[in-house]
N, C-alpha and C positions, 0 to 999 in steps of 0.2 A: 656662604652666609648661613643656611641650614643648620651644616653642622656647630659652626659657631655658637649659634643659639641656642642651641640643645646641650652645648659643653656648658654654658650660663645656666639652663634650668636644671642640667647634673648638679651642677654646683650648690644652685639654691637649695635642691633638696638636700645633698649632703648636709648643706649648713642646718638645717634642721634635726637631720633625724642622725648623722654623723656616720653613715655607715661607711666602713672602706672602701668596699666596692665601687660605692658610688663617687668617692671622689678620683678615683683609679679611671674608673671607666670616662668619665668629665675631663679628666686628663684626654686620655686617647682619641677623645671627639675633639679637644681643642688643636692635638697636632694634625689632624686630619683637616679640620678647617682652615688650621694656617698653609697646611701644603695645598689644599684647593685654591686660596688664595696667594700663592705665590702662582701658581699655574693660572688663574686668572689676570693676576699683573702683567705677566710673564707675556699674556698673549696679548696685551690692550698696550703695552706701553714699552714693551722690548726686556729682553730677560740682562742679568748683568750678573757677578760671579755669587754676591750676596744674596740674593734671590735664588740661583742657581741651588745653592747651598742649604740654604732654611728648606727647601722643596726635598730634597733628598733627605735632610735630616729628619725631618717630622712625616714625612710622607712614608718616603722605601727603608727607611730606620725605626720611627717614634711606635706607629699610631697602632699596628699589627701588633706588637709585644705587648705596650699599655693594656689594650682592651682585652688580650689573651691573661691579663695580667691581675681586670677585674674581676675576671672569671675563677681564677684564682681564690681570690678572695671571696667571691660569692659560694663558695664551697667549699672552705676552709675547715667547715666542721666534720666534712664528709673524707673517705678514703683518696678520692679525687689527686691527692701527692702521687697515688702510683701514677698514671696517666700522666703530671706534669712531669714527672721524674725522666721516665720517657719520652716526653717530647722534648726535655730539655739536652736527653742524652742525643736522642735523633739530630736536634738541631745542630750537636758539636760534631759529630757523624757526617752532617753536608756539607756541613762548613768546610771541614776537612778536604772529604770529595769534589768541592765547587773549586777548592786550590788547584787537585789534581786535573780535573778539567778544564781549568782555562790560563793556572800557571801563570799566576799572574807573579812578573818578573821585581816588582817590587814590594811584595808580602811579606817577605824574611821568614821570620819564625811564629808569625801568630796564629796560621792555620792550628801547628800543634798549640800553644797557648791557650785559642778558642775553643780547642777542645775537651784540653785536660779541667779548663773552666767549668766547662758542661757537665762534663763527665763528675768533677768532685762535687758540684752542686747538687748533679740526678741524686747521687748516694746519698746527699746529706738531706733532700726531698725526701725521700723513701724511705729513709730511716726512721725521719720525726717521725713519718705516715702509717709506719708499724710500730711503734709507740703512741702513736692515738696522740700526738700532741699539737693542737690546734697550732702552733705558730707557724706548722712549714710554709705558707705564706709567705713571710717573713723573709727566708728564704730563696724561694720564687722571687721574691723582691730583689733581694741581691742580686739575681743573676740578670733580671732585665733591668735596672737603675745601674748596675756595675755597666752592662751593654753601653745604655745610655750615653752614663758618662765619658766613658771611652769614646764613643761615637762623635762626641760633641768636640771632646782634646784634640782627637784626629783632623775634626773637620777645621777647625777655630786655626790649627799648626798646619794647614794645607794649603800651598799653593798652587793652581790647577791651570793650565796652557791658555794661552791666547785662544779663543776672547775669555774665557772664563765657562764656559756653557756649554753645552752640546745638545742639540736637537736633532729630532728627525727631517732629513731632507723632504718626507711628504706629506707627514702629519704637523708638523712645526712643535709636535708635542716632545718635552723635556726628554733627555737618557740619560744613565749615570756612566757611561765610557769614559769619561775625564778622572773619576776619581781614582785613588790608588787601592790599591786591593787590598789593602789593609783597615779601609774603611767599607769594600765594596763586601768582604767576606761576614761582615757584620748584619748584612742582609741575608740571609738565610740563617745566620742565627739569632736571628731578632723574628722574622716570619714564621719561620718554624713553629718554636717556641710561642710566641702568639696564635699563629692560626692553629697549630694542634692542642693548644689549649682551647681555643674558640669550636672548633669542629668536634672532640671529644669530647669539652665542656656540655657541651648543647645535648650531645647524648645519655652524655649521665645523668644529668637535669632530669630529662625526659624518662628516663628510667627510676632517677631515685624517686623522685615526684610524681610517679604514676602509680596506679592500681597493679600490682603484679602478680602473675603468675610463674610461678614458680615450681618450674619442669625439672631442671635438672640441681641441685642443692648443693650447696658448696660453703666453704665458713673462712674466712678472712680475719677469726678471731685471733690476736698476738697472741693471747694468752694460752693458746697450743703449742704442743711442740715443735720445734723448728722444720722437722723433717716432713711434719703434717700439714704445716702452713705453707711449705713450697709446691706442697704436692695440689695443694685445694690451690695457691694461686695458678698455679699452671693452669686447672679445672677450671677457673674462671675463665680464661682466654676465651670457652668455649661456651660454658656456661650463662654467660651473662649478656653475647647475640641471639642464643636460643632460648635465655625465658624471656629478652625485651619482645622480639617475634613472635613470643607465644603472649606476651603483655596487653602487642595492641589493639586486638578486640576489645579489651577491655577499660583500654585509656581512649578510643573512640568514642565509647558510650561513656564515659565520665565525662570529657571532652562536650557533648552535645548536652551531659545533660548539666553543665555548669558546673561542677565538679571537678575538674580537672586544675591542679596548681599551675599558677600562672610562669612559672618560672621554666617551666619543660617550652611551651611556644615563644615564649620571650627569648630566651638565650639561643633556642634554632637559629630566629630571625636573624637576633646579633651575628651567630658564627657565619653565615650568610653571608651578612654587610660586609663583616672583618673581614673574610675571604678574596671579597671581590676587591675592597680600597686595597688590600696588601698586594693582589693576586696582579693586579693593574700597576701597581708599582715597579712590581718584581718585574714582569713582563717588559715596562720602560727599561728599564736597567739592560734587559736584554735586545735592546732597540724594536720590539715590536709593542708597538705603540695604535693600531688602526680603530681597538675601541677603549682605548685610552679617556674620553671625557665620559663616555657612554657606563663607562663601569663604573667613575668613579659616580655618576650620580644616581643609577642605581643601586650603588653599593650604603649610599647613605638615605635610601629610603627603605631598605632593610634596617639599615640602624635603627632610624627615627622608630621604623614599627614595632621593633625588638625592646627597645625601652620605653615605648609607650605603654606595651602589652603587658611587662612585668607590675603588678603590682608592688613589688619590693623593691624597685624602684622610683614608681611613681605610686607610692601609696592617694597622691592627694594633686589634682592640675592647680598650679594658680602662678598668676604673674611675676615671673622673679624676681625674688629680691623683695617682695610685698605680700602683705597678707591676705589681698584678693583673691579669691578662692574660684575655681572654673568646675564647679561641680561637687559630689558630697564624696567625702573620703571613701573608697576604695579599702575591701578587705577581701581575702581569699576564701574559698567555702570552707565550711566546717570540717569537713570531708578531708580536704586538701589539707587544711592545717595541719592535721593530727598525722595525714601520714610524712607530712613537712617531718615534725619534730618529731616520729619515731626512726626514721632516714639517721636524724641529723643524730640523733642520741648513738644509735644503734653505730651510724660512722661510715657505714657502706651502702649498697646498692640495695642489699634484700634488709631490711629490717628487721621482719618478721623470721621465725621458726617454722613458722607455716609451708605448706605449700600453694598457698592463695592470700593474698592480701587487696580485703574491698573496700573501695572507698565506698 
């Protein structure tokens, strides 16, 4: 019910201020809620194949890609495509590997399919992303809305054994063992892709968005030569865990002293929640199920806290759908703005030329 209602106040603010992210992310809280509440039916009134179904789709399918999906988009302006490009590639990578491991005898050909998917999307990610072109988003969309869709054809043309369900003999909580592996290999490439959007999202946040120090120098500029831009991004690999470590002294005391953009603690939060609703899914799927309810409700009060926290999400509290207002509008410090929108201009993680950047 939580999450439901916070997919409602996503919405409301979308419908105000219209930003993408937020109706992406209001998305992925609504599939979340409906698969808590299929699992709530499930256990009050007895599970049946239609319930069985909505639970796997929105739950171990939807809700992990969606919100890896906001994140996306809440970073659209930044370099951020490499990372998704990556995890998009990773996820046709396990997908792959999750075939060769459990060989599932009615998959056919879509391991390779999900993969060569992944893989032409990573490159077409990483291409806009070094051409500086705001839409890879766009993109990123394809690959999890294509998912999607597919996930949904699959499941809507499936018929699944007597009784239609499958549960744990001692938890009584849901597993995905009934379905066919053609919808089951969808789940790691739907999680992947979501949660390593969610978990790197959260770090580049925290990086772009903070005070930096900048130890070791490195330039992600396109407009260098090719040979010089492979060479600095290799150097980032390394460079960009060894100036955020050498950063957080200095995003601690921005941080205490109210200074610090709200969007670095806010998306932790989120990648957090996402982790644990996917992580609990996944987990069912593999029939261990023992903190199966326990995760998912801590998993959505990391959400709740991660979008409360962001102010560019909740610029303003008030009752959805209505103009009553729960407090005075919500802005980010002065501070934070400015290295906000030198981040976002600049497109990468250092903004500055510098070797120190103060908020």
């Amino acid at each position: 019910m939580l999450a439901l209602l916070f997919a409602l106040a996503l919405f409301d603010q979308w419908r105000v201020r219209r930003q993408s992210f937020q109706s992406i992310w209001a998305l992925g809280m609504l599939f979340y809620g409906i698969a808590s509440g299929c699992e709530a039916l499930g256990g009050a009134s007895g599970w049946n194949e239609g319930l069985y179904k909505t639970w796997y789709l929105t739950g171990a399918l939807w809700t992990a890609g969606w919100l890896g999906l906001g994140t996306a988009f809440l970073l659209g302006r930044t370099r951020f495509g490499y990372s998704f490009a990556l995890g998009l590639f990773l996820a046709g990578v396990f997908t792959f590997l999750t075939q060769r491991r459990f060989d599932y005898p009615d998959a056919g050909s879509t391991p390779i399919l999900y993969f060569v998917a992944a893989a032409v999307l990573a490159v077409a990610v990483a291409v806009e992303t070094y051409f500086q072109n705001d839409r890879w988003p766009r993109l990123a969309a394809v690959a999890v809305i294509g998912a999607s869709v597919v996930a949904a054809a699959l499941m809507v043309t499936t018929t699944l054994a007597a009784p239609g369900y499958a549960l744990d003999p001692n938890t009584n909580a849901p597993t995905g063992e009934l379905f066919p592996g053609t919808i089951r290999l969808l789940t790691p490439f739907m999680n992947v892709t979501g949660g390593f959007a969610l978990a790197i999202g959260a770090l580049f946040s925290a990086y772009v968005f903070m005070p930096k120090r900048r130890v070791l120098a490195y330039s992600l500029d396109p407009n260098q030569p090719g040979d010089h831009f492979l060479f600095n991004l290799s150097i980032s690999l390394v460079a960009i865990p060894v100036n955020f470590v050498a950063s957080l002294p200095g995003a601690v005391r921005a941080l205490f002293a109210g200074k610090l953009h709200s969007r670095g603690p806010a998306t932790i939060l989120i990648a957090i929640g996402g982790f644990m609703a996917s992580g609990g899914d996944t987990l069912s799927r593999f029939g261990i199920t023992d903190y199966f309810q326990m995760g998912k409700f801590i998993a959505v009060l990391f959400l709740f806290a991660g979008f409360l926290v962001s102010i560019e999400v909740f610029r303003e509290f008030r009752v959805p759908f209505t103009a009553i207002r729960l407090g005075r509008t919500r802005r980010e410090p002065a501070g934070a703005e400015q290295l906000a929108a030198a981040a976002e201009t600049a497109g990468g993680p250092d903004p500055g030329a510098g070797s120190e950047v103060v908020v």
